[in-house]
SEKETOR-945771 format. One line per field, with one value per atom (N, C-alpha, C, O): residue number from 1; residue in one letter; atom name; x, y, z. Coordinates in Angstrom, 2 decimals. Example, Ala and Ser with C-alpha at 12.3 -4.5 7.8 and 13.67 -1.06 7.14 Angstrom:
// residues 2
i	[1|1|1|1|2|2|2|2];
aa	[a|a|a|a|s|s|s|s];
at	[N|CA|C|O|N|CA|C|O];
xx	[13.19|12.30|13.20|14.24|12.85|13.67|12.90|13.41];
yy	[-5.69|-4.50|-3.30|-3.32|-2.25|-1.06|0.03|1.14];
zz	[7.80|7.80|7.80|8.46|7.08|7.14|7.87|8.04];
This chain:
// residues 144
i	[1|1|1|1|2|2|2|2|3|3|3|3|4|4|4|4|5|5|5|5|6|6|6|6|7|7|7|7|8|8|8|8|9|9|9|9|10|10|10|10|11|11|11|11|12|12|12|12|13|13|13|13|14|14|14|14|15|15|15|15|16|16|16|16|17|17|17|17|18|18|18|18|19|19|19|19|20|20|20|20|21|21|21|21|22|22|22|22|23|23|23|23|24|24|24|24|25|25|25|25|26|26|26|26|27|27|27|27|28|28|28|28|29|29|29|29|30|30|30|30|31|31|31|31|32|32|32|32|33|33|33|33|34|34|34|34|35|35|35|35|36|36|36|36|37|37|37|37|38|38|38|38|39|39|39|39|40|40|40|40|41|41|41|41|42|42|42|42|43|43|43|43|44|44|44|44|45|45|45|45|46|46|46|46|47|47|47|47|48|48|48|48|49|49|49|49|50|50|50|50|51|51|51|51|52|52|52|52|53|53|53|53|54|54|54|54|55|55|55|55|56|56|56|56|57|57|57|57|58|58|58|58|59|59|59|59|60|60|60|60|61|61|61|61|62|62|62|62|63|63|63|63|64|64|64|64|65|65|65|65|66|66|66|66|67|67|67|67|68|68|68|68|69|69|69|69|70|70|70|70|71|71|71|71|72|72|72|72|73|73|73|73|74|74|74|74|75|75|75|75|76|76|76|76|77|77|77|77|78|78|78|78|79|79|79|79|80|80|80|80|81|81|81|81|82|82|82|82|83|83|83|83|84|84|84|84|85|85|85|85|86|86|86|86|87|87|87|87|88|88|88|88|89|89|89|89|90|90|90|90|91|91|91|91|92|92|92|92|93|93|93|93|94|94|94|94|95|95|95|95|96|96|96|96|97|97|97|97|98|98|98|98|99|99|99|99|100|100|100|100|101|101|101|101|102|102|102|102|103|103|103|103|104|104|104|104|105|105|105|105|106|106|106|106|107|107|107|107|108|108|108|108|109|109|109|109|110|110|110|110|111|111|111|111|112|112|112|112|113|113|113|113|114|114|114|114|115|115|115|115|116|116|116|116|117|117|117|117|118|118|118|118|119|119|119|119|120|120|120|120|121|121|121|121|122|122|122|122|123|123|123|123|124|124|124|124|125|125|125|125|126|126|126|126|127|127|127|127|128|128|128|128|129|129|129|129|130|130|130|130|131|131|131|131|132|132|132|132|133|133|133|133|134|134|134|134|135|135|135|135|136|136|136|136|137|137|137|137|138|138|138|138|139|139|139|139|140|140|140|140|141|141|141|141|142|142|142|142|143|143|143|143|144|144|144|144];
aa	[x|x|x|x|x|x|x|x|x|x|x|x|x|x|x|x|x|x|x|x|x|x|x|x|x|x|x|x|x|x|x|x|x|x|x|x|x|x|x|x|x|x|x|x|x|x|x|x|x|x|x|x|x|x|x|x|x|x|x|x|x|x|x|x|x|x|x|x|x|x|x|x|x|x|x|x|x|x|x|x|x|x|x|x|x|x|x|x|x|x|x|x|x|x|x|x|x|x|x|x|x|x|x|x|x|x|x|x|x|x|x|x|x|x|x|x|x|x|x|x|x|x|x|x|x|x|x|x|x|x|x|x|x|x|x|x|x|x|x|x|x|x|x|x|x|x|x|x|x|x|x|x|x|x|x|x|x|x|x|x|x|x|x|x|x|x|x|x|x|x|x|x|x|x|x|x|x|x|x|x|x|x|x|x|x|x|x|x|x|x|x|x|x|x|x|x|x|x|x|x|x|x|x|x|x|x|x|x|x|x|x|x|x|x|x|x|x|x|x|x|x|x|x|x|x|x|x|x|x|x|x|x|x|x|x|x|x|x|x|x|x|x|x|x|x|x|x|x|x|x|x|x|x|x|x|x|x|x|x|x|x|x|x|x|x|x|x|x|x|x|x|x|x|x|x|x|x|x|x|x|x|x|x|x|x|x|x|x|x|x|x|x|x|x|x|x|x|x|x|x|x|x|x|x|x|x|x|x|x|x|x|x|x|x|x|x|x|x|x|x|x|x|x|x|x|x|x|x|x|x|x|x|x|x|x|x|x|x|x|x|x|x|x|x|x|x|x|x|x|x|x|x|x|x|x|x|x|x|x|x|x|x|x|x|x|x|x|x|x|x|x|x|x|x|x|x|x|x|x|x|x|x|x|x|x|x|x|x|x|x|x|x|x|x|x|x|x|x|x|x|x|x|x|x|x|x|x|x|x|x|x|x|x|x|x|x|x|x|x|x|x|x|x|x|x|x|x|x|x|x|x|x|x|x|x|x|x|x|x|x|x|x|x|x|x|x|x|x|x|x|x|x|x|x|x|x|x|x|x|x|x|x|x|x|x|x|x|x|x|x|x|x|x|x|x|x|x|x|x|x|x|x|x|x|x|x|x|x|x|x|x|x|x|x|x|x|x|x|x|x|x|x|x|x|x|x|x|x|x|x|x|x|x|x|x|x|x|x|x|x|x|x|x|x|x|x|x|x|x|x|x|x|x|x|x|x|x|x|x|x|x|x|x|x|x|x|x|x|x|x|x|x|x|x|x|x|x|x|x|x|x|x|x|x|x|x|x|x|x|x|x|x|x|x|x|x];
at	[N|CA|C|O|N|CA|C|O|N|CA|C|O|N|CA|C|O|N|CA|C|O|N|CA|C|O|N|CA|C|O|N|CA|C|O|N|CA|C|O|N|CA|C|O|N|CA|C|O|N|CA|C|O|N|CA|C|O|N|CA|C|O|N|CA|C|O|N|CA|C|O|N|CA|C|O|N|CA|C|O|N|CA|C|O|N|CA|C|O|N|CA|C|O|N|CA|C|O|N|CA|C|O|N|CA|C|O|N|CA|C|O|N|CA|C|O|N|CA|C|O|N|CA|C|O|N|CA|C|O|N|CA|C|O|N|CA|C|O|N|CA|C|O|N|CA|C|O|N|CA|C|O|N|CA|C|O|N|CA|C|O|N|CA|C|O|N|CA|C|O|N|CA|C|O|N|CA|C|O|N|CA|C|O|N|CA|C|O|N|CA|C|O|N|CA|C|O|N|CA|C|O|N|CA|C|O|N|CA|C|O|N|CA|C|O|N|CA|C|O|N|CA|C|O|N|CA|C|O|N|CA|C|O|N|CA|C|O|N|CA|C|O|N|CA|C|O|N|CA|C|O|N|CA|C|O|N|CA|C|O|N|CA|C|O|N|CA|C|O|N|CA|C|O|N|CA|C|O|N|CA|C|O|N|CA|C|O|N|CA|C|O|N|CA|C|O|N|CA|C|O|N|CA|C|O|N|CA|C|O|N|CA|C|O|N|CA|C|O|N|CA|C|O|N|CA|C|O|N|CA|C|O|N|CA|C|O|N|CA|C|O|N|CA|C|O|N|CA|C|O|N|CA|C|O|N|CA|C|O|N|CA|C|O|N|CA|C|O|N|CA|C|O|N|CA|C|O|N|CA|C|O|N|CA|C|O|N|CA|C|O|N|CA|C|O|N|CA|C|O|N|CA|C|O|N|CA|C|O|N|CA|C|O|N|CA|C|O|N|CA|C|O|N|CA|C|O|N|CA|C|O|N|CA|C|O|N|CA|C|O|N|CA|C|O|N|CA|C|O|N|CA|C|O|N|CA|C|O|N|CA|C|O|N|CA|C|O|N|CA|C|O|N|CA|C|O|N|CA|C|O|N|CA|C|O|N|CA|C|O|N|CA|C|O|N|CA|C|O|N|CA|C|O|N|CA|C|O|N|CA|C|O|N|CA|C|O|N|CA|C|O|N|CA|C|O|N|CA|C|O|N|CA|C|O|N|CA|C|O|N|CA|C|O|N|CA|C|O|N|CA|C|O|N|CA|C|O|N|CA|C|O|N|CA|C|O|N|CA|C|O|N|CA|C|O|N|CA|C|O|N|CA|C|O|N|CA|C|O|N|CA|C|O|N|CA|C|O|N|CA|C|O|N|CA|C|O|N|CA|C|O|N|CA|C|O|N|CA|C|O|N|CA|C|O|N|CA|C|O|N|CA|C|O|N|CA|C|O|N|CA|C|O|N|CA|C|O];
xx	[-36.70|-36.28|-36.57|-36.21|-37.33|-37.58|-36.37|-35.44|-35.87|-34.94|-34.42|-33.29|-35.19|-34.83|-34.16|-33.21|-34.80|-33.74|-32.66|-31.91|-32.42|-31.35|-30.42|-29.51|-30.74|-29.94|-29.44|-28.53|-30.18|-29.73|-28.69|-27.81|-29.05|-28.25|-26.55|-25.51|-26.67|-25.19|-24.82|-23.61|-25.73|-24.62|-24.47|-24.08|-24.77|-24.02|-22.59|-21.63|-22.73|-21.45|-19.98|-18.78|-21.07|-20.05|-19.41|-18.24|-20.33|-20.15|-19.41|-18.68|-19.30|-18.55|-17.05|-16.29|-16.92|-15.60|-15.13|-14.10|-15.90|-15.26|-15.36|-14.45|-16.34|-15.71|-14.37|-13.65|-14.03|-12.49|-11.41|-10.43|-11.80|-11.12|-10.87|-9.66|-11.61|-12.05|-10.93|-10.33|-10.96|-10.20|-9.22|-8.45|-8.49|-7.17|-6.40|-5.38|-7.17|-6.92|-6.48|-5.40|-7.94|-7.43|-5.64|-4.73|-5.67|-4.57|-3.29|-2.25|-3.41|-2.26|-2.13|-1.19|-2.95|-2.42|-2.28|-1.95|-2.46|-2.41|-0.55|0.33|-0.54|1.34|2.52|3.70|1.18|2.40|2.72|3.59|1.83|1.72|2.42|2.77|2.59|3.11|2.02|0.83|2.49|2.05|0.93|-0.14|1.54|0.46|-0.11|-1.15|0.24|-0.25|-1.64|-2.60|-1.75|-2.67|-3.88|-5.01|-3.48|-4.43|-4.94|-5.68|-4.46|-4.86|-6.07|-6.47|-6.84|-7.78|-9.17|-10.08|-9.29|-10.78|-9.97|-10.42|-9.13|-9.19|-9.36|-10.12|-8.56|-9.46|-10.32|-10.54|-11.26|-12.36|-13.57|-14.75|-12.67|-13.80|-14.04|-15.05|-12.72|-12.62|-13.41|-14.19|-13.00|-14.24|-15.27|-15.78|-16.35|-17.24|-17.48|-18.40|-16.98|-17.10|-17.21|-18.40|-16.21|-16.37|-17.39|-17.94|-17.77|-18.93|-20.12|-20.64|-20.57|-21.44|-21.46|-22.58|-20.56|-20.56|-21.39|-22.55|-20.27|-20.43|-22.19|-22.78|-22.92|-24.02|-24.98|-26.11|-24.84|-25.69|-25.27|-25.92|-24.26|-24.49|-24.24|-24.60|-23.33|-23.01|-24.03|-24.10|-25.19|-26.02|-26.80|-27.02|-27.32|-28.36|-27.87|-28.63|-26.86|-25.68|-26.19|-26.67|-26.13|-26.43|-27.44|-27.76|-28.15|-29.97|-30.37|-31.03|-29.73|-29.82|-29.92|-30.69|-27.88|-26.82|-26.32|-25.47|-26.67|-26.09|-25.07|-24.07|-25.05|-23.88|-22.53|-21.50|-22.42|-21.50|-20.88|-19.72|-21.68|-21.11|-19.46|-18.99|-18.77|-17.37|-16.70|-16.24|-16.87|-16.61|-16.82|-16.29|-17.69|-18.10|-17.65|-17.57|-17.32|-16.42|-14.92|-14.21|-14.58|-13.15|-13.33|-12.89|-13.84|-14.02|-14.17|-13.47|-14.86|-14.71|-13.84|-13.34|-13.29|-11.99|-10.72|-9.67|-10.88|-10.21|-9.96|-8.94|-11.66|-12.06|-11.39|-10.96|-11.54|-10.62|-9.23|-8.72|-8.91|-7.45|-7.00|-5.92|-7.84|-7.97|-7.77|-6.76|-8.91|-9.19|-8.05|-7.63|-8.00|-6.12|-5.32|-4.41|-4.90|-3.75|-4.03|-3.25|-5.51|-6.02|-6.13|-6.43|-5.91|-5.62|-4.46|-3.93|-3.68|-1.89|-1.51|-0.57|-2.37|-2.13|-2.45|-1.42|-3.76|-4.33|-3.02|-2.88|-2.32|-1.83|-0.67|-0.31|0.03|1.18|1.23|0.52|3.08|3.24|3.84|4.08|4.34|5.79|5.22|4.76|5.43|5.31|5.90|5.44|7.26|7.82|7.13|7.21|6.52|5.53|4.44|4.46|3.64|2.57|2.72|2.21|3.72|3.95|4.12|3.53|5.23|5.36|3.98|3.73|3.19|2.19|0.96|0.41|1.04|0.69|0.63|-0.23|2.22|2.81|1.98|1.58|1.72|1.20|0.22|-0.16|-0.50|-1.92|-2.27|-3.37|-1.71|-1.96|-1.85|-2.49|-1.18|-0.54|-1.94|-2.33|-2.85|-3.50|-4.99|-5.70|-5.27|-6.50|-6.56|-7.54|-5.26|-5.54|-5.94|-6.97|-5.36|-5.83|-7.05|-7.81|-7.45|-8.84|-9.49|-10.16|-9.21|-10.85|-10.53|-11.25|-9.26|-9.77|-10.32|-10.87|-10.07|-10.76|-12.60|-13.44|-12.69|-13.90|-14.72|-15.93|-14.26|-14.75|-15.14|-16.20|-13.94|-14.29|-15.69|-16.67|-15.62|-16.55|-17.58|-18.46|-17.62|-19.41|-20.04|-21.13|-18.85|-20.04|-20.76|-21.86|-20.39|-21.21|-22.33|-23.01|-22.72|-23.72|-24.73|-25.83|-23.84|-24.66|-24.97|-25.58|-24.87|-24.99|-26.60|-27.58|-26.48|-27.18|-28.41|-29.44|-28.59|-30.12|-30.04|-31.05|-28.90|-29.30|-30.01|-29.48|-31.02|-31.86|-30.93|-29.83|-31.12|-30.60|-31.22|-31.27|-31.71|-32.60|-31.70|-31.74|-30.94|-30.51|-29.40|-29.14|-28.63|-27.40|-26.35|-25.33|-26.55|-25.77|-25.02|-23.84|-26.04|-26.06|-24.70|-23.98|-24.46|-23.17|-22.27|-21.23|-22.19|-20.99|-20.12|-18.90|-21.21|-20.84|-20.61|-19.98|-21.44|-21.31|-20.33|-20.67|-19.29|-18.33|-17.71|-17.76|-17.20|-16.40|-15.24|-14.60|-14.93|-13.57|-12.74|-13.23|-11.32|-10.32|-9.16|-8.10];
yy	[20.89|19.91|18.52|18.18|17.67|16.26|15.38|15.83|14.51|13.80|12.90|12.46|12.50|11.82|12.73|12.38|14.22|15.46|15.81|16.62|15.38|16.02|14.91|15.23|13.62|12.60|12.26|11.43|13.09|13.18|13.93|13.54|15.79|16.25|15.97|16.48|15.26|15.19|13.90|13.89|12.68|12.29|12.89|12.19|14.32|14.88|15.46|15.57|15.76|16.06|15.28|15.51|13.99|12.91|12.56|12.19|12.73|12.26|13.05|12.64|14.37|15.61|14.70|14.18|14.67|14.24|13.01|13.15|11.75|10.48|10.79|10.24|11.69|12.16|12.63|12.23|13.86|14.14|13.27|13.28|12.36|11.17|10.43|10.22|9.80|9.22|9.84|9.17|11.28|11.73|11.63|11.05|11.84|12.02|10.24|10.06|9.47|8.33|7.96|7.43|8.48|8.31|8.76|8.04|10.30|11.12|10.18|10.09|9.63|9.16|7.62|6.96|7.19|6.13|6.45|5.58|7.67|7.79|8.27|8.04|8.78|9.60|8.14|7.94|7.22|5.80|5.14|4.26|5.60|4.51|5.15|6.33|4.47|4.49|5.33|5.31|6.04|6.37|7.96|8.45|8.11|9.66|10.18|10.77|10.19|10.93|10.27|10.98|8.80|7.99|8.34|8.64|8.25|7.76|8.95|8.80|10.17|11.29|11.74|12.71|11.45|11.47|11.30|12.10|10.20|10.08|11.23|12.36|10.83|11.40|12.84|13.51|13.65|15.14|15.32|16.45|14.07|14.28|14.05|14.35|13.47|13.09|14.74|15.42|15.00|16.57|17.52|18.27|17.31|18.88|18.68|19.66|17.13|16.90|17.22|18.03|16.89|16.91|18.22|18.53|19.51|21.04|21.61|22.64|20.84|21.18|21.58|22.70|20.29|19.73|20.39|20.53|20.80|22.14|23.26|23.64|23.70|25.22|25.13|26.16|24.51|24.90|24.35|24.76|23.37|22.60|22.98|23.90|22.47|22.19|23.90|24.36|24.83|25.84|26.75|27.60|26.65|27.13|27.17|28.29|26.03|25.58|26.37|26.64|26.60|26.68|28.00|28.24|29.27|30.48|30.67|31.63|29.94|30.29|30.73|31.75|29.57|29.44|30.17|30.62|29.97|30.95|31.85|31.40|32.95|34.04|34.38|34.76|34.36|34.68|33.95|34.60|32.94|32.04|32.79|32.54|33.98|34.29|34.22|33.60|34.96|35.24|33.12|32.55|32.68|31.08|30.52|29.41|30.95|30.22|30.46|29.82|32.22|32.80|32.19|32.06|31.91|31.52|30.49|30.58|29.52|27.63|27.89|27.17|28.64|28.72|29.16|28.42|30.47|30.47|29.65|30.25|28.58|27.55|26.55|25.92|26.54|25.67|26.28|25.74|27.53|27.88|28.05|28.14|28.05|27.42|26.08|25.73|25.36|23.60|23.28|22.69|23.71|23.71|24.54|24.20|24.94|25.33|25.12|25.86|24.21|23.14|21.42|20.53|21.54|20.72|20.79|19.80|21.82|21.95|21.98|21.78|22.23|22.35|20.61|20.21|19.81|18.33|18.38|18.26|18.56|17.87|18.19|17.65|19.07|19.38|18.83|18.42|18.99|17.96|16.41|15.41|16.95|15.85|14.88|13.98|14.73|13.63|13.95|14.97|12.07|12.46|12.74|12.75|13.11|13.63|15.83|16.64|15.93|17.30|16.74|16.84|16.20|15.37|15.64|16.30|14.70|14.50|15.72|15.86|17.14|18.01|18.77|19.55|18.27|19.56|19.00|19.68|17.36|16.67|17.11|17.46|16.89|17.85|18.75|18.69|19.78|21.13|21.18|21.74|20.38|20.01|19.37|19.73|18.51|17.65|18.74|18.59|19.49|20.53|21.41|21.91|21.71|22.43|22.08|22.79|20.90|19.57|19.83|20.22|19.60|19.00|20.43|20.30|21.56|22.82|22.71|21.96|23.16|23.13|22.12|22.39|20.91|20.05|19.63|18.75|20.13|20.47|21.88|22.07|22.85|24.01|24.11|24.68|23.33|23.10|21.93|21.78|21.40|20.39|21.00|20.83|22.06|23.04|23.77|23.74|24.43|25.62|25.44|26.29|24.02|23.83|22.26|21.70|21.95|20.99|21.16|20.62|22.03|22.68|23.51|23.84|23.98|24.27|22.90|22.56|22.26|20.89|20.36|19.30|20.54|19.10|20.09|19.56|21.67|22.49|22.02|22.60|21.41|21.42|21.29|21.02|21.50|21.89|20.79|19.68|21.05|20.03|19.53|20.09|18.72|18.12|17.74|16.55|18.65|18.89|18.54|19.44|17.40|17.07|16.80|15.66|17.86|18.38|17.42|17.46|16.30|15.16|14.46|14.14|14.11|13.04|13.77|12.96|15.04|15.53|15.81|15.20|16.40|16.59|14.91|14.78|13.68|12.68|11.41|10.37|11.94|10.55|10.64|10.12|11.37|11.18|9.58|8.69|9.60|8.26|8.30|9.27|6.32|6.24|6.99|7.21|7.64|7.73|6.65|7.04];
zz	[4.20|3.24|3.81|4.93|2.85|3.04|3.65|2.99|4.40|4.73|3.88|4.07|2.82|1.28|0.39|-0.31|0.43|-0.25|0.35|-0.20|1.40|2.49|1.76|0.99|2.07|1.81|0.62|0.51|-0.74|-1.60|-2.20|-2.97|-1.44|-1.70|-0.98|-1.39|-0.12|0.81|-0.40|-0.64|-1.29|-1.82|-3.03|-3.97|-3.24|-4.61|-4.36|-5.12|-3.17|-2.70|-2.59|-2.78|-2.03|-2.33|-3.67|-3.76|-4.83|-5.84|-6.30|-7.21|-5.90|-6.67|-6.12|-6.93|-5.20|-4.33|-5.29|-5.95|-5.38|-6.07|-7.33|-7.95|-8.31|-9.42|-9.76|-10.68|-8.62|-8.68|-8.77|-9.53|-7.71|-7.37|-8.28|-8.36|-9.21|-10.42|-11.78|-12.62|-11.61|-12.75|-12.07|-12.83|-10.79|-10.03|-10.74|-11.41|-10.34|-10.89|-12.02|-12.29|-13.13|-14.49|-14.94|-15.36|-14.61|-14.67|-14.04|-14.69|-12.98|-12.89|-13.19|-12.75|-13.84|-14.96|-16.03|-16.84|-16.42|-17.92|-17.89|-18.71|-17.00|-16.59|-16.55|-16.84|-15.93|-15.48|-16.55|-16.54|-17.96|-19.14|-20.25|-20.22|-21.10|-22.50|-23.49|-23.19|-24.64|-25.61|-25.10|-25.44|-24.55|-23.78|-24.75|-24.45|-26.07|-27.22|-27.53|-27.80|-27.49|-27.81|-26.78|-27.14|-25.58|-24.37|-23.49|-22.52|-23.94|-23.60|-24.13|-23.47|-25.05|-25.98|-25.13|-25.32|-24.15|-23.59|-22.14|-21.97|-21.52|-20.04|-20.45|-19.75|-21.88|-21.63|-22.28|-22.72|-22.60|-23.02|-21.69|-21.52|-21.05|-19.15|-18.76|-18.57|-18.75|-17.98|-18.35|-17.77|-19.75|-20.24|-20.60|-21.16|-20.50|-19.88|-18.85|-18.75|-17.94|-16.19|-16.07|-16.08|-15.92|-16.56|-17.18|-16.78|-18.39|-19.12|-18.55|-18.55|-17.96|-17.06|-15.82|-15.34|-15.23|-13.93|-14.37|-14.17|-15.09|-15.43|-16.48|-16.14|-17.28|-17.09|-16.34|-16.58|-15.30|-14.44|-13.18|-12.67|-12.46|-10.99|-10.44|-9.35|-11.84|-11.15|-11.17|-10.29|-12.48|-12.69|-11.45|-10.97|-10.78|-10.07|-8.67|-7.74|-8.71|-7.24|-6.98|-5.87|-8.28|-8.39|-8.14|-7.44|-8.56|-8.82|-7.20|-6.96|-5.86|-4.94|-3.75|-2.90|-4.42|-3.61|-4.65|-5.42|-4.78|-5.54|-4.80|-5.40|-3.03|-2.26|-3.01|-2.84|-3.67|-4.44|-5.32|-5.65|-5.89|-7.08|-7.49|-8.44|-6.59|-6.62|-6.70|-7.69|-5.67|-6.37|-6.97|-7.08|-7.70|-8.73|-10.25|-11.30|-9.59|-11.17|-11.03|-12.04|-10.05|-9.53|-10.23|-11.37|-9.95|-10.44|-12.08|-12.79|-12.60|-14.21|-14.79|-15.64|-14.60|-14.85|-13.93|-13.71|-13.53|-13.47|-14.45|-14.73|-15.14|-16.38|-17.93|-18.95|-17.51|-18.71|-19.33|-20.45|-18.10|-17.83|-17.91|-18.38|-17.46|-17.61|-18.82|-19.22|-19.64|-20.92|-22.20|-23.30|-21.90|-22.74|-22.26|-22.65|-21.27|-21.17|-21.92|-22.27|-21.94|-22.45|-24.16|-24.82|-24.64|-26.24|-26.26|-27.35|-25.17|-25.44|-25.66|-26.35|-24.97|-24.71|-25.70|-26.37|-26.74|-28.04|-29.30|-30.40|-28.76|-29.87|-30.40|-31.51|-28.80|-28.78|-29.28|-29.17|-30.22|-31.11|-30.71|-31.52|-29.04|-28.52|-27.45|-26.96|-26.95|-25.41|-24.62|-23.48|-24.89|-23.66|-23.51|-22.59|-25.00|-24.96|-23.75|-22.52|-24.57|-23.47|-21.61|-20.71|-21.83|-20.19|-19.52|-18.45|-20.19|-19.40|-19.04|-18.12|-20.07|-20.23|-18.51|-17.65|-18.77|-17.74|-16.38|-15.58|-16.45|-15.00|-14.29|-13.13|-15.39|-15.03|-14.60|-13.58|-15.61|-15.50|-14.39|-13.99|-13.71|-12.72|-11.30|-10.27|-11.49|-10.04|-10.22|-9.16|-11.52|-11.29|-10.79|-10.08|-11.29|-10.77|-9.63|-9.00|-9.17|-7.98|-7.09|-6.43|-7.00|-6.52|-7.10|-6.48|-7.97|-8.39|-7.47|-6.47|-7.94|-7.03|-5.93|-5.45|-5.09|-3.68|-3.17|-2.08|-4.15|-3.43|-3.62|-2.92|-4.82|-5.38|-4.51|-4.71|-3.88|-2.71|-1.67|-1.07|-1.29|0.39|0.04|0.78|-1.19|-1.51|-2.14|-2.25|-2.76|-3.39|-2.67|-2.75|-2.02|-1.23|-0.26|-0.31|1.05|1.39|1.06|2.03|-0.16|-0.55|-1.12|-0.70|-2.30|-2.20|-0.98|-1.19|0.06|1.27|1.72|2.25|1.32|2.10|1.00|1.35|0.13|0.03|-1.95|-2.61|-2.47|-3.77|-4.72|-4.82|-5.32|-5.99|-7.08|-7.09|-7.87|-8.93|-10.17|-10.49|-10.90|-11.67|-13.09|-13.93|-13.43|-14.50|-13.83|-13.45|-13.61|-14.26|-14.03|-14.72|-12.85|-12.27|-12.89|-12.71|-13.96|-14.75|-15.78|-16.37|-15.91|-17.23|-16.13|-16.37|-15.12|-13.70|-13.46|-13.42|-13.32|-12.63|-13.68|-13.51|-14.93|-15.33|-17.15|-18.22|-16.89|-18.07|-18.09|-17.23|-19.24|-19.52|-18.79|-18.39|-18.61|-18.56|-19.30|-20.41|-19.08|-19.53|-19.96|-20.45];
């Protein structure tokens, strides 16, 4: 691998990391603020972008690679699907004190998720993985 590909792939890794970071953030201003019903609208719309954008890009590319991944990688999606129906439980909810609990949950589960998802796919990103799109739907969702 070229030393320009090396250097690229170690900052997807990074980026996976300040993406997390990025939503860890959003999430906890959206908990500190008023009207959760209102403002919940883009941050789980970041997420299941960001999710989106994994599961057919970076996880795709991850497989193609490392098929050894397989088993983490089924782990990390059904993470997403779990994400993602706490995330219709939020859309649905009519009060924020619904909102917030559902928050709670949600927040205890992020955060397991994208630290285990940091240990177990950045090391493969740092190891070489090309970036053939998929960056751009993993890294570049909206503010929340």
């Amino acid at each position: 691998m070229a030393p320009k590909d090396r250097d690229r792939a170690v900052a997807l890794s990074l980026q996976l990391a300040q993406a997390h970071q990025k939503l860890r953030s959003q999430l906890a201003s959206l908990k500190a603020g008023r009207d959760l019903t209102v403002h919940c609208v883009a941050f789980c719309a970041a997420v299941t972008a960001h999710h989106e954008g994994e599961d057919a890009g970076m996880f795709a590319e991850l497989l193609r690679l490392r098929p050894d991944l397989a088993g983490t990688v089924d782990k990390l999606v059904e993470d997403h699907g779990l994400i993602a129906w706490i995330l219709s439980r939020i859309a649905a909810a009519t009060s924020d004190d619904a909102v917030s609990g559902e928050l709670d949950g949600l927040t205890a589960i992020l955060e397991s998720h994208f630290a285990y998802e940091e240990r177990a796919i950045s090391a493969a990103l740092d190891a070489g993985t090309p970036d053939t799109g998929w960056s751009a739907k993993v890294f570049g969702f909206h503010d929340g």
